[in-house]
KOLBABA-402012 format. One record per residue (C-alpha): residue number from 1; x, y, z; residue in three letters. Coordinates in nm, 2 decimals, always signed. Each point is the difference from the previous one (the first is absolute). Layout:
N
+-----+--------+--------+--------+------+
: pos :   east :  north :     up : code :
+-----+--------+--------+--------+------+
: NUM :      X :      Y :      Z :  ALA :
...
+-----+--------+--------+--------+------+
//
This chain:
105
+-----+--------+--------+--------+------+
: pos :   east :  north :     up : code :
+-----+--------+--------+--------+------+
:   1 : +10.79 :  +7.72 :  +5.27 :  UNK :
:   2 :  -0.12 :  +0.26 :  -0.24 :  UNK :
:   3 :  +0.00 :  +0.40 :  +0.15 :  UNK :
:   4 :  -0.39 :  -0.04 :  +0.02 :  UNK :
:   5 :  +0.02 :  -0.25 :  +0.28 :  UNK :
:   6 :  +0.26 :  +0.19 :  +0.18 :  UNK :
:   7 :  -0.24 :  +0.31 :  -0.03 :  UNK :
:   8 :  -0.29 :  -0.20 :  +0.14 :  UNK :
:   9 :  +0.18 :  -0.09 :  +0.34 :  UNK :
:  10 :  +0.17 :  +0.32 :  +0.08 :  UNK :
:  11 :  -0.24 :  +0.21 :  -0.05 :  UNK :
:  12 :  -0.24 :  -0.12 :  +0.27 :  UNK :
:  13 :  +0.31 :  -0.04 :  +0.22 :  UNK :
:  14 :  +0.11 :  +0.36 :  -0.05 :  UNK :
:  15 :  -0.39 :  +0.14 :  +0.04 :  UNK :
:  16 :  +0.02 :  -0.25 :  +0.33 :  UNK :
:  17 :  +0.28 :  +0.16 :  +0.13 :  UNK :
:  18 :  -0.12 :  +0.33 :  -0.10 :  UNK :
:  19 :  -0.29 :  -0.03 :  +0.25 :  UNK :
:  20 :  +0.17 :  -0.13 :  +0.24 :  UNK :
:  21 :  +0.22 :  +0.30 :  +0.04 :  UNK :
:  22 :  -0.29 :  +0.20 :  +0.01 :  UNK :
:  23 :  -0.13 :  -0.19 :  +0.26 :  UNK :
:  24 :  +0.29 :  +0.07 :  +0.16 :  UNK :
:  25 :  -0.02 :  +0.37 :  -0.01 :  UNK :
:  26 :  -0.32 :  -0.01 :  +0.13 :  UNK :
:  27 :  +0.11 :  -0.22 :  +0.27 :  UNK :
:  28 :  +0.25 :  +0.27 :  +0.11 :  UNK :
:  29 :  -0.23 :  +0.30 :  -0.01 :  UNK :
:  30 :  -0.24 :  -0.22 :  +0.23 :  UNK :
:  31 :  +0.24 :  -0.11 :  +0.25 :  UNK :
:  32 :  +0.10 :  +0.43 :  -0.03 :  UNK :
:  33 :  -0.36 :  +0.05 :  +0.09 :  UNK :
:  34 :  -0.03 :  -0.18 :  +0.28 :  UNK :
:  35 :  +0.32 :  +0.08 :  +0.17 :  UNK :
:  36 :  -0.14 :  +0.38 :  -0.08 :  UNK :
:  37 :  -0.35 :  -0.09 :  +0.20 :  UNK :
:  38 :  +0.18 :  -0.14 :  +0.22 :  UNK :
:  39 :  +0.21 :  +0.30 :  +0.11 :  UNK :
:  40 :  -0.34 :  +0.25 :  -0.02 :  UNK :
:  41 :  -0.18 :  -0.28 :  +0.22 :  UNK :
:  42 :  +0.31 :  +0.03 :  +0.24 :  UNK :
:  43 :  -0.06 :  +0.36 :  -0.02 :  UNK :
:  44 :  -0.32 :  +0.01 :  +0.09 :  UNK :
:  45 :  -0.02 :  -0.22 :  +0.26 :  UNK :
:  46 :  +0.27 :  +0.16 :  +0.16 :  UNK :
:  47 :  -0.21 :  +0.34 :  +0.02 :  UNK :
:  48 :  -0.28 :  -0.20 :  +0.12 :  UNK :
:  49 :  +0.19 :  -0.15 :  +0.26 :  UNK :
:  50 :  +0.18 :  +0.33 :  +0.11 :  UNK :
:  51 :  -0.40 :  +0.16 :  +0.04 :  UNK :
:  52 :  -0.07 :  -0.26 :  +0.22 :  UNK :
:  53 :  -0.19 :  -0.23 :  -0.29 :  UNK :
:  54 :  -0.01 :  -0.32 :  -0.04 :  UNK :
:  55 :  +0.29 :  -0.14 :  -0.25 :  UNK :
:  56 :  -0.27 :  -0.21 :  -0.23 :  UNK :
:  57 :  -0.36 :  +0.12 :  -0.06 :  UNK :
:  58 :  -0.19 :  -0.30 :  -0.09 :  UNK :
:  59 :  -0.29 :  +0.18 :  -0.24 :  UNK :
:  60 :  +0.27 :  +0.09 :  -0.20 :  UNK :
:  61 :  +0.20 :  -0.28 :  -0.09 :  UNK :
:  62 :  -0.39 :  -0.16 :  -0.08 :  UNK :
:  63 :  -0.02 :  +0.29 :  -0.25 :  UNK :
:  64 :  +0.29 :  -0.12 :  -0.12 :  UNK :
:  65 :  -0.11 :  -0.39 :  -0.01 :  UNK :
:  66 :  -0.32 :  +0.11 :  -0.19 :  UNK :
:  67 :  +0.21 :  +0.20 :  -0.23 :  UNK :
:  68 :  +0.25 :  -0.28 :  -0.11 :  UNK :
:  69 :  -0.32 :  -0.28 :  +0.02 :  UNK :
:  70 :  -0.20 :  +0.21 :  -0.24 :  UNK :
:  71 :  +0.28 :  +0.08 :  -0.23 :  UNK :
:  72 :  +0.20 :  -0.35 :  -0.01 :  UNK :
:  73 :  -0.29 :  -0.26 :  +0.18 :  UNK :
:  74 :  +0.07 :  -0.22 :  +0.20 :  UNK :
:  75 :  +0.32 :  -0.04 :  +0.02 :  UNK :
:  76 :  +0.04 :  +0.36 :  +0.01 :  UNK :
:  77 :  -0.05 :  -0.02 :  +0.34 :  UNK :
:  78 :  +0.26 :  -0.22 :  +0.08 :  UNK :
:  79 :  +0.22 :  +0.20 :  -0.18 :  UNK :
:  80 :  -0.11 :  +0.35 :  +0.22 :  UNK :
:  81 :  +0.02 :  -0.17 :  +0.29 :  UNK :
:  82 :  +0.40 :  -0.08 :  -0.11 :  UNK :
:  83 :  +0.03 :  +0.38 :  -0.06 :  UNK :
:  84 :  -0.14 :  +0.12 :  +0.30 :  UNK :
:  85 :  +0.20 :  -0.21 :  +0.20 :  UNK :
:  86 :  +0.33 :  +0.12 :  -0.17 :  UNK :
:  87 :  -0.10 :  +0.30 :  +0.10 :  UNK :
:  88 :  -0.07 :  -0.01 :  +0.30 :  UNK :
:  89 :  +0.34 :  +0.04 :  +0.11 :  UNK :
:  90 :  +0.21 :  -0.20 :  +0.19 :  UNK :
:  91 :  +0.33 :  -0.02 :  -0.28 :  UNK :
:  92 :  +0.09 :  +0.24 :  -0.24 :  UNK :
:  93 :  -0.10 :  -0.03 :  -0.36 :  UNK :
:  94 :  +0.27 :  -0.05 :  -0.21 :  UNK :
:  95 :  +0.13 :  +0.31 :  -0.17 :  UNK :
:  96 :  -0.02 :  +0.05 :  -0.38 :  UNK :
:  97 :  +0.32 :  +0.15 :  +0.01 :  UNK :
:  98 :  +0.16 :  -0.40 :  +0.13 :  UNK :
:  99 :  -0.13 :  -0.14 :  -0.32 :  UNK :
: 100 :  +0.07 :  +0.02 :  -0.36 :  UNK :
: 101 :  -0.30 :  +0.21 :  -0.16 :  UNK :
: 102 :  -0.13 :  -0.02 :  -0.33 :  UNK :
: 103 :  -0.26 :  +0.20 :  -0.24 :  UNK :
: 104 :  -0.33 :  -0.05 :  +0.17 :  UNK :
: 105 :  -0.27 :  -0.05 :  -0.27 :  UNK :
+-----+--------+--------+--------+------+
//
């Protein structure tokens, strides 16, 4: 095998795994996010709770439906409707600090 052939498998290996790291990354700083909304959501439903408020305003979390649908379509629903239900409470989002953390991109 001449170094030409070698060359021509590596290098879309190594661009592969390239990407795949920084998919990776990107995977951290979302799960970071959302355990981040997930403690101001907590927050804030506590105050709402503590003023005698409901703990989920509905017109709201349809803001935030129409928001993810318009940005992502239709499955951009599905995917707010995930959110909003991690933060709704119930367990704690896991802390950044418990996992290994990388550059975020």
């Amino acid at each position: 095998m001449d170094s030409s052939t070698l060359t021509d498998t590596t290098e879309p290996e190594a661009r592969m795994e390239e990407a795949r790291g920084a998919i990776d990354r990107l995977d951290i700083g979302i799960i970071d996010l959302l355990a981040q909304r997930a403690r101001i959501s907590a927050r804030i439903q506590q105050s709402r709770i503590s003023s005698g408020g409901p703990r989920t305003v509905f017109s709201r979390e349809m803001d935030v439906l129409a928001r993810y649908r318009n940005e992502l379509g239709a499955d951009g629903t599905q995917i707010a409707m995930n959110v909003l239900k991690l933060c709704r409470g119930g367990t704690d989002p896991v802390e950044s600090s418990s996992r290994p953390t990388g550059d975020v991109l």
